[in-house]
C-alpha positions in Angstrom: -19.3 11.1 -5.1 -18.7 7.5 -4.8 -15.9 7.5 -1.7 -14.9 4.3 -2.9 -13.2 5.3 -6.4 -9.6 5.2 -5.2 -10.0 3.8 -1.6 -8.0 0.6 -1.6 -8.5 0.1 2.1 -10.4 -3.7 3.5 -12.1 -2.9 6.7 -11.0 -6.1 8.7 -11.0 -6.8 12.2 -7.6 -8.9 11.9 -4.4 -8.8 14.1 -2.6 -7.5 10.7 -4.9 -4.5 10.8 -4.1 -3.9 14.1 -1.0 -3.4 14.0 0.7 0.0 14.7 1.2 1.8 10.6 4.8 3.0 11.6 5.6 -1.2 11.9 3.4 -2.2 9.0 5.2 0.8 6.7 8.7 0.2 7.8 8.0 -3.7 7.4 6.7 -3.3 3.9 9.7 -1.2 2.8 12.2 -3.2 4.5 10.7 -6.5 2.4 10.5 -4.4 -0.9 14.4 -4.0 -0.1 15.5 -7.2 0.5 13.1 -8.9 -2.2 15.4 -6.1 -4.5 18.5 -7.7 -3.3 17.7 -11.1 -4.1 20.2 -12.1 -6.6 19.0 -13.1 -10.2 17.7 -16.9 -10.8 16.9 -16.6 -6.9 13.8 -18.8 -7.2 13.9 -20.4 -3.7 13.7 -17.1 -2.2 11.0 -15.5 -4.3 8.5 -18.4 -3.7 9.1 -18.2 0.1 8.6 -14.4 -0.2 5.7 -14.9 -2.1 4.9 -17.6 0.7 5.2 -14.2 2.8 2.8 -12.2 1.3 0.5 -15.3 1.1 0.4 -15.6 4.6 0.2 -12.4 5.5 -3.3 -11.9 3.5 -4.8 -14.7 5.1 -3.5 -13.8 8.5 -5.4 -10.8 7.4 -8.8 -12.0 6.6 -8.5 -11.2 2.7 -8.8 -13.0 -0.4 -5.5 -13.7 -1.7 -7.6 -13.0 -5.5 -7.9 -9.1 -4.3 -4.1 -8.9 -4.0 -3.6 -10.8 -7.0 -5.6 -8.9 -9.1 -4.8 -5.6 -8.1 -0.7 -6.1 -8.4 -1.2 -7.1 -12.4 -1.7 -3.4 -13.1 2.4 -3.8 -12.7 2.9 -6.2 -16.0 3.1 -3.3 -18.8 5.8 -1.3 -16.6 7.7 -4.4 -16.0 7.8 -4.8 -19.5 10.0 -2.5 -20.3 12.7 -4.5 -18.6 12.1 -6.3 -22.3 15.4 -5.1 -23.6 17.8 -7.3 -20.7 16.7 -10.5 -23.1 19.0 -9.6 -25.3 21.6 -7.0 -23.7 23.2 -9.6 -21.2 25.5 -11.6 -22.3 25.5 -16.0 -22.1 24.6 -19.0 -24.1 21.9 -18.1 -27.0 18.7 -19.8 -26.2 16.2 -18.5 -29.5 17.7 -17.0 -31.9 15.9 -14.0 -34.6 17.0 -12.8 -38.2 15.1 -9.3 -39.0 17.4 -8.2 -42.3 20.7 -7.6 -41.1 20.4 -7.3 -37.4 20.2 -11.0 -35.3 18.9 -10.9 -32.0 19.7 -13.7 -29.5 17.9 -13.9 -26.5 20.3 -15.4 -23.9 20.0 -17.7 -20.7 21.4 -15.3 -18.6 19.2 -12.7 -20.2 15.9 -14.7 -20.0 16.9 -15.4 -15.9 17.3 -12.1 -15.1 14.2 -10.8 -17.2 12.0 -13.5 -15.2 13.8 -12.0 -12.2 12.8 -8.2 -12.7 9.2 -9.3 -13.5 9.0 -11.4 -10.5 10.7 -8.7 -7.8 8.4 -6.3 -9.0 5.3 -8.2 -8.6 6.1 -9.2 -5.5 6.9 -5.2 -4.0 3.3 -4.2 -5.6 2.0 -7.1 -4.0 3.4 -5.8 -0.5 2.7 -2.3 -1.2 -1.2 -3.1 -2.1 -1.3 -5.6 1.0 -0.5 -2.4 2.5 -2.5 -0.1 1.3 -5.7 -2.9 1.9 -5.0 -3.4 5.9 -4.0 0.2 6.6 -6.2 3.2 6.3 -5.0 6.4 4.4 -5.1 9.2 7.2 -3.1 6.5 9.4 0.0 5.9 6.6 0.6 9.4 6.5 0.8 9.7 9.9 3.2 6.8 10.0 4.9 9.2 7.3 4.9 11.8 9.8 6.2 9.6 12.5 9.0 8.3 10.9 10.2 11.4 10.1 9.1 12.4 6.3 9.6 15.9 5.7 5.8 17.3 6.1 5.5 19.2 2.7 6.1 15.9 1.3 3.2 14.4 3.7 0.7 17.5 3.0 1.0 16.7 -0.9 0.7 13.3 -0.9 -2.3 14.0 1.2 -3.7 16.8 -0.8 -3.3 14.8 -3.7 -5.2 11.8 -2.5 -7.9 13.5 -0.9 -9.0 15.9 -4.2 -8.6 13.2 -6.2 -12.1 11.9 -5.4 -13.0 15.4 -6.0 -11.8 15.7 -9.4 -13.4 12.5 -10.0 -17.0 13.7 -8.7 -16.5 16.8 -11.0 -15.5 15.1 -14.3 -18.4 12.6 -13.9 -20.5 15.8 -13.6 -19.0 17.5 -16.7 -19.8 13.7 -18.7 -23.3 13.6 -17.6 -23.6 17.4 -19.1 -22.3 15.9 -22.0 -24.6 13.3 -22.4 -27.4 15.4 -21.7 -26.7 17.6 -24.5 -25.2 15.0 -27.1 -28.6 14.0 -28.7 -28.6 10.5 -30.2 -29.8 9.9 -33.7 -32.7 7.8 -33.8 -32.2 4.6 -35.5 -28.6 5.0 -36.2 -26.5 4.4 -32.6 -24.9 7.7 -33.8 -24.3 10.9 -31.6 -24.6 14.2 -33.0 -21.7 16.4 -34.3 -18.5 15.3 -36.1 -15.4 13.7 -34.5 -13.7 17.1 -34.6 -17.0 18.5 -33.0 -16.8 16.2 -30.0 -12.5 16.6 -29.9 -13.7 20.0 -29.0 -16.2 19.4 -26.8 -13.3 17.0 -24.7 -11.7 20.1 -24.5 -13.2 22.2 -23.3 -14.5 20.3 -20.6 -10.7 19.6 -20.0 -10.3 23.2 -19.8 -13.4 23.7 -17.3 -12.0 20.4 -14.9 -8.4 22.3 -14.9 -10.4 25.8 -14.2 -12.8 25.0 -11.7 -10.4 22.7 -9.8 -8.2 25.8 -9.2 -11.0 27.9 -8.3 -12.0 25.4 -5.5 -8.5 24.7 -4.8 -8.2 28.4 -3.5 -11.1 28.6 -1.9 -10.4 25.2 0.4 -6.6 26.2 1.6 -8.2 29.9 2.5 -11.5 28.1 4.6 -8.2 25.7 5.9 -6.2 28.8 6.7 -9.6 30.3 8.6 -9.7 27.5 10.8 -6.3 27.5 12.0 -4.5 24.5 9.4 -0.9 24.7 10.4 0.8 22.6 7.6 0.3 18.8 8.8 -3.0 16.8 9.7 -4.4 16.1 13.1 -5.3 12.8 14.4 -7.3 11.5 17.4 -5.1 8.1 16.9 -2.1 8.1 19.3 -0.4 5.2 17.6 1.4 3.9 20.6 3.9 1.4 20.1 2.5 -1.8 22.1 4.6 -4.6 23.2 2.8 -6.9 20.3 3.7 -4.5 17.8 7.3 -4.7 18.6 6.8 -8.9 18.7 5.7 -9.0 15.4 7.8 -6.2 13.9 11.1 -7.9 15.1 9.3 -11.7 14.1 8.6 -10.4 10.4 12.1 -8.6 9.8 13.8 -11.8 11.0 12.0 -13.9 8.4 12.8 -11.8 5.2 16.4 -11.6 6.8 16.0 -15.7 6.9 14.9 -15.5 3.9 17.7 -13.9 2.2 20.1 -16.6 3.6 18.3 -19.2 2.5 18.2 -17.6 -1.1 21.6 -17.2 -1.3 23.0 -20.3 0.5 20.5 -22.3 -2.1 22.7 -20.0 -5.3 25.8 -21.1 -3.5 25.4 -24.5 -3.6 23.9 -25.0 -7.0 
């Protein structure tokens, strides 16, 4: 099992990683808030956001690329936002004839499209900055601590955790499939038709969803044996320290600055 499949977390030894997770979760959703407030056309704001972020990643010892990369797996959601272009109303900037329908994509449109795109980009880019200075077990006990109703936290934690083991097992039912998929010599070909190997994907679908309820039972009874109550312990005590509170109060301050500046900048213009 590689333990790396869906681990997002950077091991660093930076004063972002340090921080407290209850400060660095309630940060992080307090900037995904206020960049969704930002009015449309905001642009000033969004670049000192994004001015944020960048800071932040170097203040944590990671290449700004990692973040950058990982937040595009956002761009085909956001696209669905496509519609905006030509539902708001304003000046027609381009201008489409398909049979008897015209579509006009307006100014007002196109602003607030680049808007969406940009507000969600910047909350994955938060959320994955995260996710890269905070280790799992720790956000959920900043879940826990900030009161998150603890089904909620088990799930989410559940989830996470058997996820790598439902990963290990499919790569085992793929290598059984290889091993019995004989290869035609000379051709590139496997054996059996296309409805042949449909079937085969199948059933090994079949045997993941089968086997991962077998084990599935048999972990929560070995959990119930040894005394699980219904939320996870930790040896971390996640003690508030007179730094955390510093740079909690320094980093709300600056997205509340930010939005100021935002909107005094849309006022003037």
């Amino acid at each position: 099992m590689r333990a790396d499949t869906f681990d997002r977390y950077i091991r660093r030894e930076s004063l972002v990683h340090r921080l407290d997770p209850r400060l660095k979760v309630v940060v992080a959703l307090v900037f995904i808030l206020a960049t969704a407030l930002l009015p449309d056309g905001a642009w000033l704001g969004f670049a000192l956001s994004w001015l944020l972020i960048f800071w932040l990643t170097r203040l944590a010892w990671l290449p700004y690329r990692v973040v950058w990369k990982r937040s595009l797996v956002i761009v085909p959601f956001l696209l669905a936002a496509v519609t905006v272009l030509v539902n708001v109303p304003g000046t027609a900037v381009f201008t489409w004839q398909i049979g008897p329908f015209t579509l006009a994509i307006t100014d007002a449109g196109l602003v607030r499209f680049v808007s969406i795109l940009i507000r969600g980009w910047l909350a994955v880019q938060v959320a994955i900055l995260l996710t890269a200075v905070t280790p799992f077990p720790d956000l959920m006990h900043a879940l826990t601590h900030l009161r998150v109703p603890a089904i909620l936290v088990s799930i989410i934690s559940f989830m996470y955790r058997y996820l790598f083991v439902l990963a290990d097992e499919a790569q085992r039912l793929m290598r059984a499939r290889q091993a019995r998929s004989a290869r035609l010599p000379g051709t590139g070909l496997h054996g059996g038709s296309l409805f042949w190997r449909a079937k085969v994907t199948g059933h090994m679908v079949g045997q993941l969803f089968s086997r991962s309820l077998e084990r599935s039972d048999r972990v929560y009874n070995a959990m119930l044996a040894r005394g699980f109550q219904g939320r996870m312990l930790t040896i971390n005590p996640h003690v508030m320290r007179r730094f955390d509170w510093l740079a909690g109060g320094t980093a709300v301050s600056i997205i509340v600055l930010i939005q100021l500046i935002a909107r005094n900048d849309l006022h003037i213009y």
